[in-house]
N, C-alpha and C positions, 0 to 999 in steps of 0.2 A: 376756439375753432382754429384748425388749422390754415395755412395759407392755400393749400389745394381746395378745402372747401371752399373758403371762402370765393376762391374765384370760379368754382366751378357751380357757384349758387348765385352770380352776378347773372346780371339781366344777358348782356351781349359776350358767352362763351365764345369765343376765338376758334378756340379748340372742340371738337366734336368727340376724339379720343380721348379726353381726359380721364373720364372713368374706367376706361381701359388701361392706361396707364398707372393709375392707382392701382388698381389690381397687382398688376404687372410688380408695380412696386413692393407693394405688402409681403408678397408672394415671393419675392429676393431677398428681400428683410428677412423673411422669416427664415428663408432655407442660410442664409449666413448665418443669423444668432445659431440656428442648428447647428453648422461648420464648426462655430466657434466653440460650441459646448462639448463636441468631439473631439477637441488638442487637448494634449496631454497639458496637464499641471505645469506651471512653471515653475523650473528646477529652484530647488529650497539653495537654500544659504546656508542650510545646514546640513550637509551632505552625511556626515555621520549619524547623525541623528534620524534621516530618513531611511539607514541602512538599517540600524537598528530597530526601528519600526519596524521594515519588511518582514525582518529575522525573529523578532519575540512575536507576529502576527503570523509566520509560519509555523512556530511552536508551538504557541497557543493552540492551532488550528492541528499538528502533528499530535499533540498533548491528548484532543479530545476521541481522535482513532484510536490511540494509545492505551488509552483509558479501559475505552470498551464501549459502546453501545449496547441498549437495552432492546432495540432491535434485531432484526436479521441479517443488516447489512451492514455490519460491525465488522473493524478487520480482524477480531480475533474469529467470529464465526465466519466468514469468508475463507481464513488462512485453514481453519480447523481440517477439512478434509484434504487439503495439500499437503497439510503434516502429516496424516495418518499415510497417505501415499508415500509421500519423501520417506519418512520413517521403515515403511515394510522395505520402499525399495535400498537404502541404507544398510541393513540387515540382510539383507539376500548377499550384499558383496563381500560380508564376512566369512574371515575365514572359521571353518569348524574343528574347534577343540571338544577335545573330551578331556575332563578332568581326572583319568583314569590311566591305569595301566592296561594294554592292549595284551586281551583274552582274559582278563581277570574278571568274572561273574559271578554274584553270587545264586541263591536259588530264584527260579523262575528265568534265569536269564538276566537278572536285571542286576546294576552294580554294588555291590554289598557295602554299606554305610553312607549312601550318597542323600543327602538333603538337599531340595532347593534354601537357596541364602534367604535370610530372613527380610534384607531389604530390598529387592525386588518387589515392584508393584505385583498385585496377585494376577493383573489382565496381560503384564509384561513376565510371565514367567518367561527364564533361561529357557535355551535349549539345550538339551544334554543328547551328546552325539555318541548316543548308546550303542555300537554294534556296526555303528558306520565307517566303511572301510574308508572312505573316502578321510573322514576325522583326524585329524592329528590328533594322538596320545599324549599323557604328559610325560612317558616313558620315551619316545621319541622328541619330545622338549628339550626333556636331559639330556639325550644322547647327542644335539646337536649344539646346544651348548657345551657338553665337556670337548669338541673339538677344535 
């Protein structure tokens, strides 16, 4: 038993507030131990070694984004539609060649011996600046190169 009980289980209490005061007590106790469990760790003695910790436990933690998720909220499906965005709008600020000499046509209109490249994805085909006046030719390529 403690010394509060005990005196406060004696025939001739003194004190009439004593069990208010335990309260009081317990109730400080406890909100310190709390205080106390809120400060930060004390600093190691091994300061490199805590750095390194931080650093292979952000990689680890980078590593598993990285990786990929079998979810939804994986940063590669997150990033996926930014790409496709970033990507058209990348493409829009190029500039338009045509791999042609300007006026040269075969039948139909269209340019006589032209193939898309082989390595081109089939969703990423070229655009071939057929007829477009705006286009740089490779006939004007040359010309501004040989000056």
């Amino acid at each position: 038993m403690s010394l509060v009980t005990d005196f406060r289980h004696s025939s001739s209490s003194p004190c009439p507030r004593l069990p208010e005061l335990e309260g009081e007590l317990q109730y400080l106790l406890k909100e310190t131990e709390s205080q106390i469990r809120k400060l930060p760790a004390a600093p190691s003695d091994d300061a490199q070694g805590e750095i390194l910790l931080l650093v292979s436990d952000f990689a680890r933690e980078l590593a598993s984004y990285v990786e990929g998720t079998p979810d939804d909220n994986g940063i590669h499906q997150a990033i996926r539609p930014l790409n496709k965005v970033f990507t058209i709008e990348i493409r829009g600020t190029a500039q338009k060649f045509s791999p042609f000499v300007r006026g040269r046509t075969g039948p139909r209109g269209q340019y006589a011996g032209y193939t898309h490249p082989k390595f081109h994805p089939s969703d990423d085909e070229p655009k071939v600046c057929a007829g477009d006046d705006d286009a740089i030719c490779v006939d004007e390529v040359m010309e501004m190169a040989d000056k």
